[in-house]
C-alpha positions as semicolon CSV with decimal commas, in nm:
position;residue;x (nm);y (nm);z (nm)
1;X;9,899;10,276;9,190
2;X;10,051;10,251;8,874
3;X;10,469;10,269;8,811
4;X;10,588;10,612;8,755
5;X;10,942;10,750;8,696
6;X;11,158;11,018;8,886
7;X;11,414;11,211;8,687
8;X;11,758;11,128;8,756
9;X;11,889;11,504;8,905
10;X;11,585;11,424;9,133
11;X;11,768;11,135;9,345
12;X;12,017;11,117;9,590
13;X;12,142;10,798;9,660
14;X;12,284;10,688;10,003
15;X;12,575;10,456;10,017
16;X;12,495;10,147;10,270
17;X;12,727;9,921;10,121
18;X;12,968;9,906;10,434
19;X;13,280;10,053;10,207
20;X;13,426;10,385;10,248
21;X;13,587;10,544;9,906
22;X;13,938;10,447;9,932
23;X;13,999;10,647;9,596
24;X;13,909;11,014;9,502
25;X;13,888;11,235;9,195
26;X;14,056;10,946;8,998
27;X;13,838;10,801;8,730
28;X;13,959;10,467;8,588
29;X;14,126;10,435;8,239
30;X;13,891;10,438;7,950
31;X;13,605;10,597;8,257
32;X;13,382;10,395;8,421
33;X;13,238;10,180;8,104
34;X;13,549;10,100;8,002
35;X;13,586;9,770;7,829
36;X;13,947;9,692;8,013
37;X;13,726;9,665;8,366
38;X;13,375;9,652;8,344
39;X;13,136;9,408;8,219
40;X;13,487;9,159;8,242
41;X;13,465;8,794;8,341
42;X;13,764;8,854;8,567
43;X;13,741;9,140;8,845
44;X;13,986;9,427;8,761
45;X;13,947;9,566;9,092
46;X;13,919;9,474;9,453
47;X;13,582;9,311;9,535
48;X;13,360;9,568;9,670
49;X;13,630;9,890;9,592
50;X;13,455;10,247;9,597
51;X;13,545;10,533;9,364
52;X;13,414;10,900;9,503
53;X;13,436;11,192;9,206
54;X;13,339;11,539;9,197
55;X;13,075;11,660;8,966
56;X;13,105;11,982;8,843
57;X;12,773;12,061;8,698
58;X;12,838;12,047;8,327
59;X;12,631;11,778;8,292
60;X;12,357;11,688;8,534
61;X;12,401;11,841;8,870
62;X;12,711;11,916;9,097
63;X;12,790;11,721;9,421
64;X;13,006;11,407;9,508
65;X;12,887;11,058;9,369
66;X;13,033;10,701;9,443
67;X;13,056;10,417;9,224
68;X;13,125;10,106;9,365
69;X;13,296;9,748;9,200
70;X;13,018;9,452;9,227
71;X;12,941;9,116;9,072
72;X;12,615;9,071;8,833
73;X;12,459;8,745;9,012
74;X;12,130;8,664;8,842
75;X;11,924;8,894;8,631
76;X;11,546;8,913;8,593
77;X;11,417;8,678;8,312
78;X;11,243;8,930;8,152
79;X;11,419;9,261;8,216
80;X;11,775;9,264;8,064
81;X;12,016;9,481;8,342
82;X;12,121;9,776;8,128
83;X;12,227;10,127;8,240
84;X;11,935;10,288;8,497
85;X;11,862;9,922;8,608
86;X;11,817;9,933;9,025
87;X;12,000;9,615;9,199
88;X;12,026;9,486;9,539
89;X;12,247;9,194;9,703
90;X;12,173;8,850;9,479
91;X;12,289;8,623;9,747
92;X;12,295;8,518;10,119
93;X;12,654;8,409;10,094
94;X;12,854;8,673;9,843
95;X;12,742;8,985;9,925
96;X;12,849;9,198;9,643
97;X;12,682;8,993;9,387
98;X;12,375;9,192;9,274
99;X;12,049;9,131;9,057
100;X;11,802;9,362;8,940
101;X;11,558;9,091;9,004
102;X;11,309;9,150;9,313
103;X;11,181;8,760;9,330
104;X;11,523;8,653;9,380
105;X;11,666;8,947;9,581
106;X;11,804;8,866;9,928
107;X;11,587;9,091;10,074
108;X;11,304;9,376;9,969
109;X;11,230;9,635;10,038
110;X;11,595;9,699;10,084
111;X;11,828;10,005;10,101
112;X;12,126;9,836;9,990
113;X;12,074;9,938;9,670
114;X;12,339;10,050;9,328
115;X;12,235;10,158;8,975
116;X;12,392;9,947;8,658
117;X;12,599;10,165;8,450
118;X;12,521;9,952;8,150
119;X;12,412;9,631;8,008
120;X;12,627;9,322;8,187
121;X;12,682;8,940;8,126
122;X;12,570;8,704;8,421
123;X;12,883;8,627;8,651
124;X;13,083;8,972;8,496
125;X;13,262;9,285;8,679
126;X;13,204;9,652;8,691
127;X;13,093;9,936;8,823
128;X;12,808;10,039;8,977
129;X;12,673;10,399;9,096
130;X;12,625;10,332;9,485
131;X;12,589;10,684;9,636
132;X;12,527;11,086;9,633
133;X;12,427;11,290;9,325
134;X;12,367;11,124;8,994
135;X;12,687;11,115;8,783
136;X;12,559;11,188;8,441
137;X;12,895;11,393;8,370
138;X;13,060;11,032;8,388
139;X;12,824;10,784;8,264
140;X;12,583;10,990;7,967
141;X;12,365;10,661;8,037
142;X;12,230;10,751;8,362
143;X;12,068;11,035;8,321
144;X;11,690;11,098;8,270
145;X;11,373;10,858;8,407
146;X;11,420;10,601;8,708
147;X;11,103;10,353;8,781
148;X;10,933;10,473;9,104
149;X;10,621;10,356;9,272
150;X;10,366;10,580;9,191
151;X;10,339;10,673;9,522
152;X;10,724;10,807;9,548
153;X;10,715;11,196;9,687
154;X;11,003;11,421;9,826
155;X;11,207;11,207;10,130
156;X;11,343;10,906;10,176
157;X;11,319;10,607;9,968
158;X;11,428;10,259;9,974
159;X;11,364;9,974;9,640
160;X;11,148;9,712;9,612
161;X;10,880;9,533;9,323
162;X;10,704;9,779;9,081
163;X;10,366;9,810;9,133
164;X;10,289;9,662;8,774
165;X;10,656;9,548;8,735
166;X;10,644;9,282;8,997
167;X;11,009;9,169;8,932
168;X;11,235;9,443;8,862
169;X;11,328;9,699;9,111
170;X;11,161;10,022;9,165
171;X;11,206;10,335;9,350
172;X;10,967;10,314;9,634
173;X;10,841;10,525;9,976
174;X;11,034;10,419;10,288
175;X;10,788;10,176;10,490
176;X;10,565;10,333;10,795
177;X;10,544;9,959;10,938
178;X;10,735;9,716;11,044
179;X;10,887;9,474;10,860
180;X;11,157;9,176;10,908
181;X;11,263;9,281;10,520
182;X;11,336;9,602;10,560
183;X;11,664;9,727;10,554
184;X;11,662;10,100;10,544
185;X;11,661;10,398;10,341
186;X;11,865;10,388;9,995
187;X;11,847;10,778;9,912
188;X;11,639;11,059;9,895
189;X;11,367;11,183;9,655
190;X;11,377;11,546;9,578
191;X;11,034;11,602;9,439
């Protein structure tokens, strides 16, 4: 099937990054794309630090959403990571460094999955949407399309390769079989 897209107040994402929110309701200076702390050569945060907020529903839709603070490892040659982009664990040995590539991905399918809030530098800082309801209130970038499988209906769903993009991450179904890659389910589609 061909690559498709899923609107953005359509996902739920589920946080399997092993970190709790130790911080609520407090965005950081300057919000989440702010050039003091993300996309910075030197970490601003705690490695791995989780941010919970509250959206109210002005923008996008209302429910709790996490952002967590990761490492851009290696992107995909031909796919810049910008804002939208889907990334998974980079490397065997630091786990928060992420790619959006799917060749060079640790492992995929996967449901260790966060969204890019923006375009990053190779080796930078920042934030990353890890979990819950799509925070378009806080980041304008997110909102709108997501790549899917074509194949993507109403449950769970996990990321691995586009059907034509082969590299970059896609929304995809949760597996039926078994599979030593698997790693679980990343959210849920709602249509």
């Amino acid at each position: 099937m061909a690559d498709s897209t899923i609107d953005s107040q359509l996902i739920h994402l589920v946080n399997n990054w092993g970190t709790f929110p130790e911080d609520f309701d407090n965005v950081p200076r300057d919000g989440f794309v702010g050039a003091d702390h993300h996309n910075v050569a030197t970490a601003e945060y705690a490695i791995g630090f989780t941010k919970q907020v509250r959206c109210d529903g002005s923008v996008g839709i209302a429910g709790l959403s996490t952002f967590i603070y990761l490492q851009v490892g290696t992107q995909d040659t031909g796919t810049a990571l910008a804002a939208k982009s889907i990334v998974t664990r980079d490397s065997a040995s630091l786990y928060y460094s992420v790619s959006n590539d799917a060749a060079t991905a640790v492992k995929v399918p996967t449901g260790l999955v966060a969204i890019a809030l923006s375009a990053m530098t190779d080796g930078n800082w920042g934030w990353f949407w890890c979990g819950g309801v799509c925070p378009e209130q806080y980041v304008s970038g997110l909102g709108g399309a997501y790549l899917t499988e074509g194949n993507v209906v109403a449950g769970e769903i996990n990321a691995d390769a586009g059907v034509t993009a082969t590299t970059i991450l896609a929304f995809s179904p949760v597996l039926t079989v078994t599979t030593t890659a698997f790693e679980g389910v990343c959210g849920y589609a709602l249509a």
